[in-house]
C-alpha positions in Angstrom: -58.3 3.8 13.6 -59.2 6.8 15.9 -61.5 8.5 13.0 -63.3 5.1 12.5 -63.8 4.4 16.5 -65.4 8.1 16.9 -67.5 7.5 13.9 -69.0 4.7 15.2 -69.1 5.8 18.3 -71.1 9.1 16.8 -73.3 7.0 14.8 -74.2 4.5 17.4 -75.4 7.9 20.0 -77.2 9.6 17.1 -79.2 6.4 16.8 -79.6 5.8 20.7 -80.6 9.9 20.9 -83.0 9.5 18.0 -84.5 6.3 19.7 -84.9 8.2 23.2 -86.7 11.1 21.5 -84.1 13.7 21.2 -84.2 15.9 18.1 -80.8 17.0 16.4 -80.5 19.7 18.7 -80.2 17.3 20.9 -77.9 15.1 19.3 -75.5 18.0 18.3 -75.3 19.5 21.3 -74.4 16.2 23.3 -71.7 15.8 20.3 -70.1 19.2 21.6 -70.3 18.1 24.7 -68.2 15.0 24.5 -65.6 16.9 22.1 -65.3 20.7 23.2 -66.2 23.6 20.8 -64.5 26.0 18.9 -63.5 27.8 22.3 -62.3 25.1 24.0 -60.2 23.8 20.7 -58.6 27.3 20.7 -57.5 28.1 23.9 -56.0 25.2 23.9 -53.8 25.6 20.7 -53.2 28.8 22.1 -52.1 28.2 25.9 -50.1 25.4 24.6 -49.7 21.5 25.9 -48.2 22.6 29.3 -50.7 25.4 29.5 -52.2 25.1 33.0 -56.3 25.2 32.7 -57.3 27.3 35.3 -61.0 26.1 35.3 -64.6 27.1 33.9 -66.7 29.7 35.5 -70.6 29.0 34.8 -72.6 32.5 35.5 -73.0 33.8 38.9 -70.5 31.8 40.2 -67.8 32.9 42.3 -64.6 33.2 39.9 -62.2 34.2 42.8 -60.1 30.8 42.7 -59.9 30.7 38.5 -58.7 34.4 38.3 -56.2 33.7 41.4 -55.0 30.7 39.1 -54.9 33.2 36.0 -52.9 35.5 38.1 -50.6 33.6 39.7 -50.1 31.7 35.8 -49.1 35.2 34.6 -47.1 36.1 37.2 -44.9 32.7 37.1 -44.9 32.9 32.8 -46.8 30.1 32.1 -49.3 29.9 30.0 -53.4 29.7 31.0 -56.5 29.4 29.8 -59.9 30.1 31.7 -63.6 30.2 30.4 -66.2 32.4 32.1 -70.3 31.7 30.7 -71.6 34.5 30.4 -75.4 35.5 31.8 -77.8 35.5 28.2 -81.6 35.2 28.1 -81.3 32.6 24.8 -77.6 31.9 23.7 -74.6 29.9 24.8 -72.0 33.0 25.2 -68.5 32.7 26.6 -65.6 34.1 27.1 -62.1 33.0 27.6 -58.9 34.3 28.8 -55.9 32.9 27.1 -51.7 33.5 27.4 -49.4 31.8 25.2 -46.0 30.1 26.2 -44.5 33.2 24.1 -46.1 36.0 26.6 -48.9 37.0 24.5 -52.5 37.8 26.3 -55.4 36.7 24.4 -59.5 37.4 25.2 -62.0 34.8 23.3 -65.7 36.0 22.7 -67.7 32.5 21.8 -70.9 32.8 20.6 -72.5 28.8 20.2 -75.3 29.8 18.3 -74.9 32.9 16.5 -78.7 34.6 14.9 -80.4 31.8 17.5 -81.2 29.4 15.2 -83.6 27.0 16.4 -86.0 26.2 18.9 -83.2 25.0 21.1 -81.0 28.2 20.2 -79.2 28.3 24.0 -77.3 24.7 22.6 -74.1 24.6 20.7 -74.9 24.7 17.3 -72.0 21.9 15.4 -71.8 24.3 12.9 -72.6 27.8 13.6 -70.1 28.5 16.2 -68.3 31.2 16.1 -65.1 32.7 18.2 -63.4 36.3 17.9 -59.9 37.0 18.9 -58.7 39.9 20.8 -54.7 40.2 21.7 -54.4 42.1 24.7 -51.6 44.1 26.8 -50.7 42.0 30.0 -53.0 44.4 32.4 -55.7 42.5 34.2 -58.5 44.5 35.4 -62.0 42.6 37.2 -65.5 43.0 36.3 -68.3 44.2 38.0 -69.4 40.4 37.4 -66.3 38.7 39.1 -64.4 37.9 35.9 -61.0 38.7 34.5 -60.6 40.7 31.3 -57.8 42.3 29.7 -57.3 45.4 28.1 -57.3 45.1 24.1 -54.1 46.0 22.6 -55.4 49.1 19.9 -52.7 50.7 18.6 -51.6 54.9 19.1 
């Protein structure tokens, strides 16, 4: 029932895009929009249903209540996730910072539109997307930019 409502309903707003002029572009990104991409559908399998979402950063924005969120998640054992944009010239990149209900530390590089396909190549591609998963040790450390990051767990 679900599948057959969010078909229509993805049918009936390709048709109303195409009618108003938008291109597929368009179309797919506003499709991302309304269900998340391949970031947002990870982080949350990884932080878990009772994973508390400690926000979304967009670019030169002041990150200062997400990381407190992140920190004070860590320090209390739950799990988290928070996204931070990050600043490109023509591409939808991301990152976020994930821990699991089991302990583990996880940092997420999304790329939306990997090679820039496309005249629109700063939208969400539906199909391009692409994440890579880093575990990381528990240590926090801040960016220059604002952002939390982890350090990557590499071994001897």
């Amino acid at each position: 029932m679900r599948t057959a409502l969010a078909l229509v309903v993805l049918f009936a707003l390709a048709i109303l895009s195409l009618a108003a002029g938008y291109g597929p572009y368009r179309i797919c990104q506003s499709f991302v929009d309304l269900v998340g991409d391949k970031l947002e559908w990870r982080t949350r399998s990884l932080a878990g249903e009772q994973g508390v979402n400690c926000g979304r950063v967009e670019s030169g924005h002041d990150a200062r209540a997400a990381n407190d969120c992140a920190r004070e998640s860590l320090s209390l054992g739950r799990g988290f996730r928070v996204r931070y944009k990050i600043p490109t010239i023509d591409s939808n990149v991301s990152i976020g910072l994930v821990r699991s209900p089991q302990g583990r530390l996880y940092e997420i590089i999304f790329d939306g539109n990997p090679g820039n396909i496309g005249r629109f190549s700063y939208n969400t591609s539906l199909f391009r997307q692409q994440i890579a998963v880093e575990e990381c040790s528990t240590e926090l450390r801040v960016t220059h930019g604002g952002r939390l990051t982890c350090i990557a767990d590499r071994g001897c």
